[in-house]
LUMLUMDREN-2810 file (N, C-alpha, C; in Angstrom, 1 decimal):
<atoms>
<atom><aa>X</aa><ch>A</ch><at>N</at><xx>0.8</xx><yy>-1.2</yy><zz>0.0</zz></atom>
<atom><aa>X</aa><ch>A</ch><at>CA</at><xx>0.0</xx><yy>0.0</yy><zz>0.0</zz></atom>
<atom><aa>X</aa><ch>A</ch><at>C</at><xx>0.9</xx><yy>1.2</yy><zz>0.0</zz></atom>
<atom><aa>X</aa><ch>A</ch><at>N</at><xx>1.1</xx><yy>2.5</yy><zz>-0.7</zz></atom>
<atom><aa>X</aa><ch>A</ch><at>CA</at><xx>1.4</xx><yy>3.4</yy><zz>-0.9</zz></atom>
<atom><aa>X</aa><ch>A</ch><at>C</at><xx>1.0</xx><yy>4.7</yy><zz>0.2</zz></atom>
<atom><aa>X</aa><ch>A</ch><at>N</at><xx>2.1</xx><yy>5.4</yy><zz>0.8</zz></atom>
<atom><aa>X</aa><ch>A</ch><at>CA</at><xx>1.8</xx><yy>5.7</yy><zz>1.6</zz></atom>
<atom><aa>X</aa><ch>A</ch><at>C</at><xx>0.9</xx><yy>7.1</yy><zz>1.2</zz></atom>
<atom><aa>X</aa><ch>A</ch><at>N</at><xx>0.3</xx><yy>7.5</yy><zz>2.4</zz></atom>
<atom><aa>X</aa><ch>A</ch><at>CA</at><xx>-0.5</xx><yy>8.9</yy><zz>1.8</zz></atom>
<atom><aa>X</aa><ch>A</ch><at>C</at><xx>0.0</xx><yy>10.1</yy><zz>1.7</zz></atom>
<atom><aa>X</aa><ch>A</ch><at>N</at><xx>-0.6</xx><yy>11.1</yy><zz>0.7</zz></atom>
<atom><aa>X</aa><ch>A</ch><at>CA</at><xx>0.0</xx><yy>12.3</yy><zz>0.2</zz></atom>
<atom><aa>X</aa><ch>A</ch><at>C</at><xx>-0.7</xx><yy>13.0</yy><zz>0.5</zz></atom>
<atom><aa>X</aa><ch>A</ch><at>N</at><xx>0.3</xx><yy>14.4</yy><zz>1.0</zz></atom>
<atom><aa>X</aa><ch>A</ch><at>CA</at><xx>-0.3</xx><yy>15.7</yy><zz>1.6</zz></atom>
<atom><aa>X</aa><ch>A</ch><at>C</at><xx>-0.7</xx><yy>16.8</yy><zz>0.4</zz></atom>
<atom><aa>X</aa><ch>A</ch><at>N</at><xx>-1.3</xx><yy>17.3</yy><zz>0.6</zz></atom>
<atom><aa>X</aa><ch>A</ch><at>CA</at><xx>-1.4</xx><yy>19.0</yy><zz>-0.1</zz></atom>
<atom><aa>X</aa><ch>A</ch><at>C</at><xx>-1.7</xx><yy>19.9</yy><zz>0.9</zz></atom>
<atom><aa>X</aa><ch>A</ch><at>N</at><xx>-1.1</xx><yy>21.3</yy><zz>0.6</zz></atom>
<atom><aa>X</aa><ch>A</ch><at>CA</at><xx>-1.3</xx><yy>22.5</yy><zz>1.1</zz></atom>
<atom><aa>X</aa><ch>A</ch><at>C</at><xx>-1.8</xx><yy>23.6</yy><zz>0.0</zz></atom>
<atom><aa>X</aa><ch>A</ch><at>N</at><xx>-2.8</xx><yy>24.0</yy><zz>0.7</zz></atom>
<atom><aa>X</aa><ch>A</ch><at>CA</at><xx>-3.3</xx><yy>25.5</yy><zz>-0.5</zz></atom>
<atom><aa>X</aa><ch>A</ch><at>C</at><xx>-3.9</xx><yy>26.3</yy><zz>1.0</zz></atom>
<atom><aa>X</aa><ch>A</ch><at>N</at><xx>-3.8</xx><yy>27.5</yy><zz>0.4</zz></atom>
<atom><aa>X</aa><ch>A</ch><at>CA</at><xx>-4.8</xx><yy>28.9</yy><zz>0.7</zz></atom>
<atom><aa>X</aa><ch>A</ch><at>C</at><xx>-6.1</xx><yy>29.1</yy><zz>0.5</zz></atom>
<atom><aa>X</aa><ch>A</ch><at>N</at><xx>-6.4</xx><yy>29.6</yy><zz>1.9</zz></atom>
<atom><aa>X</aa><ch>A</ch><at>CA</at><xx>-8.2</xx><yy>29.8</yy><zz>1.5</zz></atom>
<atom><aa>X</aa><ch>A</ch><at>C</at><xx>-8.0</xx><yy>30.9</yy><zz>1.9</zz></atom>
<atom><aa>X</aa><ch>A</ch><at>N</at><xx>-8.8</xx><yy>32.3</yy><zz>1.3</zz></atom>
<atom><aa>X</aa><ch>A</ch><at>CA</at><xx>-8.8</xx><yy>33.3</yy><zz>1.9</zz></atom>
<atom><aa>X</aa><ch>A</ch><at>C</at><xx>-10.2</xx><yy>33.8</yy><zz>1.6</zz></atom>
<atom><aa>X</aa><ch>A</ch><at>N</at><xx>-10.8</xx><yy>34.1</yy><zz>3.1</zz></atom>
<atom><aa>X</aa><ch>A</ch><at>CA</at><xx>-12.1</xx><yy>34.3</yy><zz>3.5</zz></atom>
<atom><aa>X</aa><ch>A</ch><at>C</at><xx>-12.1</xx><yy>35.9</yy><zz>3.4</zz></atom>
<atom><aa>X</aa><ch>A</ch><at>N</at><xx>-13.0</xx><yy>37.0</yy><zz>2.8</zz></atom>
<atom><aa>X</aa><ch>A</ch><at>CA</at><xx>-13.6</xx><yy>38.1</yy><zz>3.9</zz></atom>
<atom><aa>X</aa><ch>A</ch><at>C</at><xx>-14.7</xx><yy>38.2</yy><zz>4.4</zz></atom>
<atom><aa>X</aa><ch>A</ch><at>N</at><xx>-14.5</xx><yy>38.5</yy><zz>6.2</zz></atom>
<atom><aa>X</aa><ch>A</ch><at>CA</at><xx>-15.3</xx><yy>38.3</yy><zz>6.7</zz></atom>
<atom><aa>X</aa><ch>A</ch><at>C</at><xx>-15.8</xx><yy>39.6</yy><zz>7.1</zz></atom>
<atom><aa>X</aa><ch>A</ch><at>N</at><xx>-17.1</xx><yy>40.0</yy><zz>6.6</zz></atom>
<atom><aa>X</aa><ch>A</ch><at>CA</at><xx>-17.5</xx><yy>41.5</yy><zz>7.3</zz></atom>
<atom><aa>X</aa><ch>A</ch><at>C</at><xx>-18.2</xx><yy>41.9</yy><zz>8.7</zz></atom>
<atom><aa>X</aa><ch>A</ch><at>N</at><xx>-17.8</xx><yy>43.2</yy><zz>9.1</zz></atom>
<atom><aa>X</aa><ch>A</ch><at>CA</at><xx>-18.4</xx><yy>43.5</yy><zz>10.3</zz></atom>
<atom><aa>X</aa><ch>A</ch><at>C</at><xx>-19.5</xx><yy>43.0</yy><zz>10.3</zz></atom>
<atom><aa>X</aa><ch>A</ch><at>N</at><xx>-20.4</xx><yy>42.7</yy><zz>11.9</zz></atom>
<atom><aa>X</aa><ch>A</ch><at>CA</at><xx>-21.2</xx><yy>42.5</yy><zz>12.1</zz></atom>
<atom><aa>X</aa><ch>A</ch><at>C</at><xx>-21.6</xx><yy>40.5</yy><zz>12.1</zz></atom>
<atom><aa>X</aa><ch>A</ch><at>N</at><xx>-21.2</xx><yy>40.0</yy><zz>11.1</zz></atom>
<atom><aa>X</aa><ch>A</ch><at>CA</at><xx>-20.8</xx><yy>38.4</yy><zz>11.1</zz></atom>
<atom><aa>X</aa><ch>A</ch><at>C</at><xx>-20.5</xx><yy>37.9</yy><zz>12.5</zz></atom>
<atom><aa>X</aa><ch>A</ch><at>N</at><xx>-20.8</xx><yy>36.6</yy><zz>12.8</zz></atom>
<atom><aa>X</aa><ch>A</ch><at>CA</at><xx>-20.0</xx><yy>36.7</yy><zz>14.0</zz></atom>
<atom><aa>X</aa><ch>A</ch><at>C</at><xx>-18.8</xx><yy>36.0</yy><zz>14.3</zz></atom>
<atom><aa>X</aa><ch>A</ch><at>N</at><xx>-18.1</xx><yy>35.8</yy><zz>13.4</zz></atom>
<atom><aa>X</aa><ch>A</ch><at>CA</at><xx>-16.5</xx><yy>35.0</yy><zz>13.0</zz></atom>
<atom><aa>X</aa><ch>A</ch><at>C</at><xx>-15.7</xx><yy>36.8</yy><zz>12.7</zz></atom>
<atom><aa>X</aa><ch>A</ch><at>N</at><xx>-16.4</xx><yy>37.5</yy><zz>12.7</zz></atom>
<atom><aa>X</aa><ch>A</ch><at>CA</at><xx>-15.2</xx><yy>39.0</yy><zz>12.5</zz></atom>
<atom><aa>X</aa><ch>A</ch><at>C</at><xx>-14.8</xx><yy>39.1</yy><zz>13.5</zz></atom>
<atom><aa>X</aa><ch>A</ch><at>N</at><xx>-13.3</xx><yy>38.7</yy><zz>13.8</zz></atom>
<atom><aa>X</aa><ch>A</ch><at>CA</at><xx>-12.7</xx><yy>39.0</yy><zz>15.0</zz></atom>
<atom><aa>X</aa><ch>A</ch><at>C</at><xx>-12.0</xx><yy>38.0</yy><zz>15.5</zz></atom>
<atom><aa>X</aa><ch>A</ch><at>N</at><xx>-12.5</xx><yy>36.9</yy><zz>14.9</zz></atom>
<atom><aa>X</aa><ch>A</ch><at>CA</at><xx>-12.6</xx><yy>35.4</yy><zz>15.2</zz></atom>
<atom><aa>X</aa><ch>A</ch><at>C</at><xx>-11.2</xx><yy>34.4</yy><zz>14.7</zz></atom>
<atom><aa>X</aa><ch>A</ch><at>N</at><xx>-10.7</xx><yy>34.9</yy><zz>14.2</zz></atom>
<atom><aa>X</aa><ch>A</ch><at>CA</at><xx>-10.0</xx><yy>33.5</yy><zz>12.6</zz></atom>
<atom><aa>X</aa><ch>A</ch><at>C</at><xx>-9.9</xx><yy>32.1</yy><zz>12.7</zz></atom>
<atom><aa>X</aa><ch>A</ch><at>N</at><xx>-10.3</xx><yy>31.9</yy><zz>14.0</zz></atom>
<atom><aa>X</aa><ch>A</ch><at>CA</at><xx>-10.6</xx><yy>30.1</yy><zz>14.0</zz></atom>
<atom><aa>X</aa><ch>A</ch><at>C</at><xx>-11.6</xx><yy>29.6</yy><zz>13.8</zz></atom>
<atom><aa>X</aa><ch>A</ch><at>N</at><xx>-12.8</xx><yy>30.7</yy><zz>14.1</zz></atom>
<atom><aa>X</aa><ch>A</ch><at>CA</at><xx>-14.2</xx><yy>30.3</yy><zz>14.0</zz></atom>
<atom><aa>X</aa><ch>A</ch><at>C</at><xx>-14.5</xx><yy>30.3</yy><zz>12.2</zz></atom>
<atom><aa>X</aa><ch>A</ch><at>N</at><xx>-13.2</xx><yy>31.2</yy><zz>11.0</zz></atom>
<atom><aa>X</aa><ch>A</ch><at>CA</at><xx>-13.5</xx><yy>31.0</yy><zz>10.2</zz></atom>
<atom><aa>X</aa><ch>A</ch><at>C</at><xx>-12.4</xx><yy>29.5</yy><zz>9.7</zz></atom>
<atom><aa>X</aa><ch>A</ch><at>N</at><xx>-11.4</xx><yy>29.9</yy><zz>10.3</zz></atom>
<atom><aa>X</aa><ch>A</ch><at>CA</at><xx>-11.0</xx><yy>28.5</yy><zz>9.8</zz></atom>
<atom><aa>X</aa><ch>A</ch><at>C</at><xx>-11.7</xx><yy>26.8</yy><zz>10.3</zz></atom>
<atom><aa>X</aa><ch>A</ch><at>N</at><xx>-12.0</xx><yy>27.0</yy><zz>11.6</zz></atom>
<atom><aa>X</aa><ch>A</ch><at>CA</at><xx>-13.3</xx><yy>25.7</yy><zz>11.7</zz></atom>
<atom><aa>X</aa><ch>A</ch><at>C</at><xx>-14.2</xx><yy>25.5</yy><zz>10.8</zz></atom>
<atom><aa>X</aa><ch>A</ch><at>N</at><xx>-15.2</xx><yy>26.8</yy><zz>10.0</zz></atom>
<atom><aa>X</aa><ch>A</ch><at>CA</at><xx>-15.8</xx><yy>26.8</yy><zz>9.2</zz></atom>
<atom><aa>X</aa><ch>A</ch><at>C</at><xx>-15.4</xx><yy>26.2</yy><zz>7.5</zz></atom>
<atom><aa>X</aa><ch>A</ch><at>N</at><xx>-13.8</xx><yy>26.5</yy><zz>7.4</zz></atom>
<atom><aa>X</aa><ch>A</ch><at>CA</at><xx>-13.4</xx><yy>26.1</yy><zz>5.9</zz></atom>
<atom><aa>X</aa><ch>A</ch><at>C</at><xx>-12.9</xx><yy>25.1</yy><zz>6.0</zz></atom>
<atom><aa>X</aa><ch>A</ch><at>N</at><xx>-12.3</xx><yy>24.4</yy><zz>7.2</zz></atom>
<atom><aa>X</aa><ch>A</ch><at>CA</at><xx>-11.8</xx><yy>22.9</yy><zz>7.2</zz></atom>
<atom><aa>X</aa><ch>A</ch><at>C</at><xx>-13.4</xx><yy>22.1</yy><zz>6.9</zz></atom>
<atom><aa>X</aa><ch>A</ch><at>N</at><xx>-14.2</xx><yy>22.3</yy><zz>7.9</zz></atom>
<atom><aa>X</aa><ch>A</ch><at>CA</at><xx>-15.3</xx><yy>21.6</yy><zz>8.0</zz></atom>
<atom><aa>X</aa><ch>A</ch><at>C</at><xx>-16.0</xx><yy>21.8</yy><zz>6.7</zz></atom>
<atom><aa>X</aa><ch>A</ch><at>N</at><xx>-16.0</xx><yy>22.5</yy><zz>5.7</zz></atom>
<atom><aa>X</aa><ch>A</ch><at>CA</at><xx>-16.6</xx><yy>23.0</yy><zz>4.0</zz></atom>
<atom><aa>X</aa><ch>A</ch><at>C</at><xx>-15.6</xx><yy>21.7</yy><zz>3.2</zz></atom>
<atom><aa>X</aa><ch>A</ch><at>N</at><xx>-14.3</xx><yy>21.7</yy><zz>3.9</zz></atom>
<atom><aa>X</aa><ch>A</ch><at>CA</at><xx>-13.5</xx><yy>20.9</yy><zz>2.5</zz></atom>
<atom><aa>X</aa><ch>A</ch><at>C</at><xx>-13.7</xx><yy>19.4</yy><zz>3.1</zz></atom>
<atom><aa>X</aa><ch>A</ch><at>N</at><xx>-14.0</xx><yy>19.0</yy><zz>4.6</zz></atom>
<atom><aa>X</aa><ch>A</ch><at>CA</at><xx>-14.0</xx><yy>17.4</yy><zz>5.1</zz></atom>
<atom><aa>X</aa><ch>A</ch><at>C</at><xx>-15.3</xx><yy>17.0</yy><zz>4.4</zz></atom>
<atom><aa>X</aa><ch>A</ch><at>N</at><xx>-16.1</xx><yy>17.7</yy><zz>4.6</zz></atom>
<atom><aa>X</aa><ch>A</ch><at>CA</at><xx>-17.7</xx><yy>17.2</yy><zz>4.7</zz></atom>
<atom><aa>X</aa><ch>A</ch><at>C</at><xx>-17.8</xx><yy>16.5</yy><zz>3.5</zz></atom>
<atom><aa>X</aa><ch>A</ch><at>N</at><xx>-17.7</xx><yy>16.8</yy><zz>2.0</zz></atom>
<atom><aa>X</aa><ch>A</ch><at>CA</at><xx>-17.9</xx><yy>16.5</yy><zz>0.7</zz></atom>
<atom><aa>X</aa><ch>A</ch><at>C</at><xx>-17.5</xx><yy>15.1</yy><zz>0.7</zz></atom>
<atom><aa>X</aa><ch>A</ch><at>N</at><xx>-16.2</xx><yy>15.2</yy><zz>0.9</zz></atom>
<atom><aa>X</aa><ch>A</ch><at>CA</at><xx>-15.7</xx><yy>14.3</yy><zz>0.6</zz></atom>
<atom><aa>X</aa><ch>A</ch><at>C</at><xx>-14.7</xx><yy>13.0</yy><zz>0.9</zz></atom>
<atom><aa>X</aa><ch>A</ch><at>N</at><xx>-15.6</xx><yy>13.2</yy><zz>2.8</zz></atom>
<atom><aa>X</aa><ch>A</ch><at>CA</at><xx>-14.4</xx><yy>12.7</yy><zz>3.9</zz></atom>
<atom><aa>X</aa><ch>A</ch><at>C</at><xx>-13.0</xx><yy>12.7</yy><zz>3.7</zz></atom>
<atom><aa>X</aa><ch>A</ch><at>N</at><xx>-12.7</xx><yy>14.1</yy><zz>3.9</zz></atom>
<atom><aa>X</aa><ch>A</ch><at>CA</at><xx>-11.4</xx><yy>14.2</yy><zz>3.9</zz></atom>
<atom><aa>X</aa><ch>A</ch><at>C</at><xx>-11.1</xx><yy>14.6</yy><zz>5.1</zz></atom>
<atom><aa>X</aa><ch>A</ch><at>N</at><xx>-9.8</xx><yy>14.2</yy><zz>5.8</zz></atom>
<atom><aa>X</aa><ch>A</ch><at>CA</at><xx>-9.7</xx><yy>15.1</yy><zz>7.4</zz></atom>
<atom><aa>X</aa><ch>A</ch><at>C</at><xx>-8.7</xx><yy>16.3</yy><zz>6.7</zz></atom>
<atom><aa>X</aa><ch>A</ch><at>N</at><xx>-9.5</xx><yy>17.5</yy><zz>7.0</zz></atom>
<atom><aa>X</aa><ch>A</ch><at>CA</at><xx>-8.8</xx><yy>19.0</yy><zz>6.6</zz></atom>
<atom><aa>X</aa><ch>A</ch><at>C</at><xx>-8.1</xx><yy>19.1</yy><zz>8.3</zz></atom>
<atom><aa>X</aa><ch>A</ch><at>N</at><xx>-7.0</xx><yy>19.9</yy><zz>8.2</zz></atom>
<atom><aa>X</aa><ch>A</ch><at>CA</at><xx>-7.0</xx><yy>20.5</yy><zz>9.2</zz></atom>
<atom><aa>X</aa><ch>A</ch><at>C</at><xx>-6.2</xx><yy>21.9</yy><zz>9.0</zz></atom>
<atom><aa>X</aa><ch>A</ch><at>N</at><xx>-6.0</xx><yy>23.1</yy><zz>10.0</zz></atom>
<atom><aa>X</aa><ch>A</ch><at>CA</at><xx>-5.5</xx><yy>24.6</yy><zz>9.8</zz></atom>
<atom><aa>X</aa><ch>A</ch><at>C</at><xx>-4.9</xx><yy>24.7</yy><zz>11.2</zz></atom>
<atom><aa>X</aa><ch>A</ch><at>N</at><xx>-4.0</xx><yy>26.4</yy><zz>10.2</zz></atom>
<atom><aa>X</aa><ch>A</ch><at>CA</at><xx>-2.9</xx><yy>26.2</yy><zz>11.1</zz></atom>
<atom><aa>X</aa><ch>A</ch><at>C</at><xx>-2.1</xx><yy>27.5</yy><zz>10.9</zz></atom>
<atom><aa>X</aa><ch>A</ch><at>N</at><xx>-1.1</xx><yy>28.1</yy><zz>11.5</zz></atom>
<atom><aa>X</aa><ch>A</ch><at>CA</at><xx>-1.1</xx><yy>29.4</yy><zz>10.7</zz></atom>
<atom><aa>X</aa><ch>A</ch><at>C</at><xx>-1.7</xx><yy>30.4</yy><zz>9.8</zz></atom>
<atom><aa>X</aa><ch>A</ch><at>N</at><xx>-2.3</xx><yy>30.8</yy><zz>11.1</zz></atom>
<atom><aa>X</aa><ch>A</ch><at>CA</at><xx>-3.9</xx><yy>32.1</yy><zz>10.6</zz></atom>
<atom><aa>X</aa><ch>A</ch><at>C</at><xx>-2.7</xx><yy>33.5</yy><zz>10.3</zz></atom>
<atom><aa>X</aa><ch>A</ch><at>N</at><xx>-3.9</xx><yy>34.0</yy><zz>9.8</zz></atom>
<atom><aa>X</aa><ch>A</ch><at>CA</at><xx>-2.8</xx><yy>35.3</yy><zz>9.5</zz></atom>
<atom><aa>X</aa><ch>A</ch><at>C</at><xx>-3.5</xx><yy>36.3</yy><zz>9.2</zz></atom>
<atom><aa>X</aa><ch>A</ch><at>N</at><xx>-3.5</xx><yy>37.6</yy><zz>10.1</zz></atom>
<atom><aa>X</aa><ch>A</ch><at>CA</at><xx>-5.1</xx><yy>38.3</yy><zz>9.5</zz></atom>
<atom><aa>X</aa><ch>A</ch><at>C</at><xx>-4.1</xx><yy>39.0</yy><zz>8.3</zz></atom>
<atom><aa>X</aa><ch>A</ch><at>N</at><xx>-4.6</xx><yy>39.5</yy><zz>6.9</zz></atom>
<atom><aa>X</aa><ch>A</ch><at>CA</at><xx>-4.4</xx><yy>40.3</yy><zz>6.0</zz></atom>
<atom><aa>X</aa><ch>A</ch><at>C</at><xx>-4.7</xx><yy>41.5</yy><zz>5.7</zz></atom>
<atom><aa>X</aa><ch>A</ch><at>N</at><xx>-4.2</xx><yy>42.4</yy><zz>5.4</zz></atom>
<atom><aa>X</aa><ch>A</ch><at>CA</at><xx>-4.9</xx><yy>44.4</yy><zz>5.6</zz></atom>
<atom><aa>X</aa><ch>A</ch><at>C</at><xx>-5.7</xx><yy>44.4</yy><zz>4.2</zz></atom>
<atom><aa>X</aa><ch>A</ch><at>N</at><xx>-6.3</xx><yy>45.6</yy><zz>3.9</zz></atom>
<atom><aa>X</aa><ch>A</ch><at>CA</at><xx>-6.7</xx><yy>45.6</yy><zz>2.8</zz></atom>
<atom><aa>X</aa><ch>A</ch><at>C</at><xx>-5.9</xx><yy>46.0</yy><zz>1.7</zz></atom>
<atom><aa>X</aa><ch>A</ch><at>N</at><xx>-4.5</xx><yy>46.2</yy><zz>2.0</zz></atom>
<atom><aa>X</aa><ch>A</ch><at>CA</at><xx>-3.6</xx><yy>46.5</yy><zz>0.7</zz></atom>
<atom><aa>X</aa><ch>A</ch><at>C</at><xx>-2.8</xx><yy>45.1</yy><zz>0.0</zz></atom>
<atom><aa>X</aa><ch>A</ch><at>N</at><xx>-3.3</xx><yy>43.9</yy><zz>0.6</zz></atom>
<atom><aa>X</aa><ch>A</ch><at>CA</at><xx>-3.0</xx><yy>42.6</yy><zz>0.6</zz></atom>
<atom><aa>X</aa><ch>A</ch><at>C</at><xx>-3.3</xx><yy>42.5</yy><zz>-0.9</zz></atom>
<atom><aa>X</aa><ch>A</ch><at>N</at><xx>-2.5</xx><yy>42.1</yy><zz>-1.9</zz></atom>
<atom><aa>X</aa><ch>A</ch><at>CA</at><xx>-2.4</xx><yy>41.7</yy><zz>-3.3</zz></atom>
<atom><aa>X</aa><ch>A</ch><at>C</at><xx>-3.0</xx><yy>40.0</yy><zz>-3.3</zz></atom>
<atom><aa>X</aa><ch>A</ch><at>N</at><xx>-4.3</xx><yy>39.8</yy><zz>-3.2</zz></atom>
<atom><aa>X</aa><ch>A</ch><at>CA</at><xx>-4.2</xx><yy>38.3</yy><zz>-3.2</zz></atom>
<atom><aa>X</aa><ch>A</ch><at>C</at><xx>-3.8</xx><yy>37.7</yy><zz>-4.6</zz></atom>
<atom><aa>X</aa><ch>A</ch><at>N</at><xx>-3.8</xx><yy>37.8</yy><zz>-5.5</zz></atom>
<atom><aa>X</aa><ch>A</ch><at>CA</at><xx>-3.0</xx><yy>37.7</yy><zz>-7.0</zz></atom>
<atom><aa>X</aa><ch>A</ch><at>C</at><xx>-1.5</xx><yy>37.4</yy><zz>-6.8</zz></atom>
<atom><aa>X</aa><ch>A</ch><at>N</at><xx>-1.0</xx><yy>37.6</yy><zz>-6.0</zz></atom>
<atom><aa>X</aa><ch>A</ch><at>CA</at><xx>0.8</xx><yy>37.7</yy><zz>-5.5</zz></atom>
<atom><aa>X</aa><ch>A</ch><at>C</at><xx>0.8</xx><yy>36.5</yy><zz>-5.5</zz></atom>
</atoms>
């Protein structure tokens, strides 16, 4: 049996005032692990949160 293979990518959320994950970043990353497990039993997990400003080039 072949052992198993990892991937890493970026999710980048915005969350707006008033929501109630603004403030939060685990409550959004709980939210995006649990969006990518569900489909397709996968175990997602997160880790190195990072809040971003708004002069953040997500295209970079």
């Amino acid at each position: 049996m072949a052992a198993p293979r990892m991937y890493r990518f970026a999710v980048t959320v915005r969350v707006e005032e008033g929501h109630e994950a603004y403030g939060d970043p685990e409550w959004v990353a709980d939210a995006a692990a649990g969006a990518l497990s569900n489909v397709y039993e996968l175990r997602c997990i997160w880790h190195e949160l990072k809040e971003l400003d708004e002069d953040t080039d997500l295209l970079a």
